[in-house]
C-alpha positions as CSV (number, residue, x, y, z in Angstrom):
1,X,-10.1,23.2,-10.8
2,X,-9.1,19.8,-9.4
3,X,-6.1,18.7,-7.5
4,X,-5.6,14.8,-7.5
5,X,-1.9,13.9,-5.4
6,X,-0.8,10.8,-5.8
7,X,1.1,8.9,-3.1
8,X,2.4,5.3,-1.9
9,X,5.2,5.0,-4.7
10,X,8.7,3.5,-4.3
11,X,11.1,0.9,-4.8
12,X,10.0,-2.8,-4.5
13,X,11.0,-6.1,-5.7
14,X,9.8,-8.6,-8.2
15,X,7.0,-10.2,-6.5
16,X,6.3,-7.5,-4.3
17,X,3.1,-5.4,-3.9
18,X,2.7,-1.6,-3.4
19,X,-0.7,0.7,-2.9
20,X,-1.3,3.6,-4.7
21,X,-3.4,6.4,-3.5
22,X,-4.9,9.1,-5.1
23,X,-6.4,12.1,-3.4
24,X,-8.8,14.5,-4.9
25,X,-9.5,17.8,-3.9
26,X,-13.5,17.8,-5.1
27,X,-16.0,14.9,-4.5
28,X,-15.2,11.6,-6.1
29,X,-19.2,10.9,-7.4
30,X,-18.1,14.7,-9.5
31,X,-15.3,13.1,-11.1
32,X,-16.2,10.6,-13.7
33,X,-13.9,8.9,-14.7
34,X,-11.2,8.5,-12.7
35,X,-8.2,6.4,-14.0
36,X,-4.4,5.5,-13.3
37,X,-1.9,6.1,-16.3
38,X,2.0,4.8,-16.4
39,X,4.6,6.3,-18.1
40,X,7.8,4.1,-18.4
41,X,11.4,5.1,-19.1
42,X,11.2,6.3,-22.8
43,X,7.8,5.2,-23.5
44,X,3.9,6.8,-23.9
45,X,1.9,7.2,-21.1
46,X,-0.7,4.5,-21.1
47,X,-4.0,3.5,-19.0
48,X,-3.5,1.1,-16.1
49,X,-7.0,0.9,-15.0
50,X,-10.5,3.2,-14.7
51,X,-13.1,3.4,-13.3
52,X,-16.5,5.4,-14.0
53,X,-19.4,5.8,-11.7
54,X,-21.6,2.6,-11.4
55,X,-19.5,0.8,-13.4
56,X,-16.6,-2.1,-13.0
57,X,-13.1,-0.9,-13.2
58,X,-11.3,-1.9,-16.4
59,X,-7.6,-2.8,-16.8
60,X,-5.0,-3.1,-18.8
61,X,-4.2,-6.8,-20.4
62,X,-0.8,-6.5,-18.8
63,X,-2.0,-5.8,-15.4
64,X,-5.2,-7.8,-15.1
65,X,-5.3,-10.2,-12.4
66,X,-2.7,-8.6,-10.5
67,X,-3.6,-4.7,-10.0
68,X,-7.3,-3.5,-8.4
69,X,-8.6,0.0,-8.4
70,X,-10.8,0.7,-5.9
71,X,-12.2,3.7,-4.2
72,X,-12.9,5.5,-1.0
73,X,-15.7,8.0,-1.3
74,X,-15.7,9.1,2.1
75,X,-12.4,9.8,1.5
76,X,-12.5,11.8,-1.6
77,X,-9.1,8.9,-2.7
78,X,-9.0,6.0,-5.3
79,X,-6.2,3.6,-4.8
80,X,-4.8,1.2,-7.0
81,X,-3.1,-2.1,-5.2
82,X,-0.8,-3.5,-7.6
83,X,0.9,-7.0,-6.2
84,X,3.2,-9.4,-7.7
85,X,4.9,-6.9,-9.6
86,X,7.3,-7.3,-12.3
87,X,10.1,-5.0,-13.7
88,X,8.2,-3.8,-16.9
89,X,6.1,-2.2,-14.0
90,X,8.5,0.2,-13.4
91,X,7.3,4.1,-14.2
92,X,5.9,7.1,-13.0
93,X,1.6,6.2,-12.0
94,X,-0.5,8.9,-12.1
95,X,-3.7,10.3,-11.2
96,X,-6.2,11.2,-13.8
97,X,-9.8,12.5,-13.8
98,X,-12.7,13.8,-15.9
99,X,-15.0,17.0,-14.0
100,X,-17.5,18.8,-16.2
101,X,-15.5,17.8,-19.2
102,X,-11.8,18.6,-18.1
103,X,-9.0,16.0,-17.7
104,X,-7.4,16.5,-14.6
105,X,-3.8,15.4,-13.5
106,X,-1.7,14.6,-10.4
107,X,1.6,15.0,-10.6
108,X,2.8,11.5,-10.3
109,X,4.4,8.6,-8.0
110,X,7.4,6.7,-9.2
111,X,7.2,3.0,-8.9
112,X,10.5,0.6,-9.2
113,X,10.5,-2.7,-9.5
114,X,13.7,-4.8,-9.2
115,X,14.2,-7.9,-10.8
């Protein structure tokens, strides 16, 4: 069983910037891959950005250039620093990871952007 907690959501305006963190209760290098997901007002859950093991991170077309996943092994966290946010950011983020085969969830941070 893993436990990812998500943290570092809340309300910010266009243009803004806000961290993400993402803390795992088993070692990051046993967790492959690890990825943020958004789920917006009335809409699907989608991928933000992941991330395996000795690769490059991969992003969504709407966030690329603006949102970085990166990750603290020491740490046992991933983070995902999202700036000049726009309203259509707005949503729930979470956590998601792969051990041994199983998809792993955190329970989610809600993000709000104003325009």
């Amino acid at each position: 069983q893993v436990q990812l907690v998500e943290s570092g959501g809340g309300l910010v305006q266009a243009g803004g910037s806000l961290r993400l963190s993402c803390v795992a209760s088993e070692r990051l290098f046993s967790i492959n891959p690890m990825g943020w997901y958004r789920q917006a007002p009335g809409k699907q859950r989608e991928l933000v950005a992941e991330h395996s093991t000795g690769g490059t991170a991969g992003y969504a077309d709407a966030v690329k250039g603006r949102f970085t996943f990166s990750r603290d092994e020491a740490k046992n966290t991933v983070y995902l620093q999202m700036n000049s946010l726009k309203p259509e950011d707005t949503g729930v983020y979470y956590c998601n990871g792969n051990r041994y085969g199983i998809y792993y969830w955190g329970k989610g941070t809600l993000v709000t952007v104003s325009s």
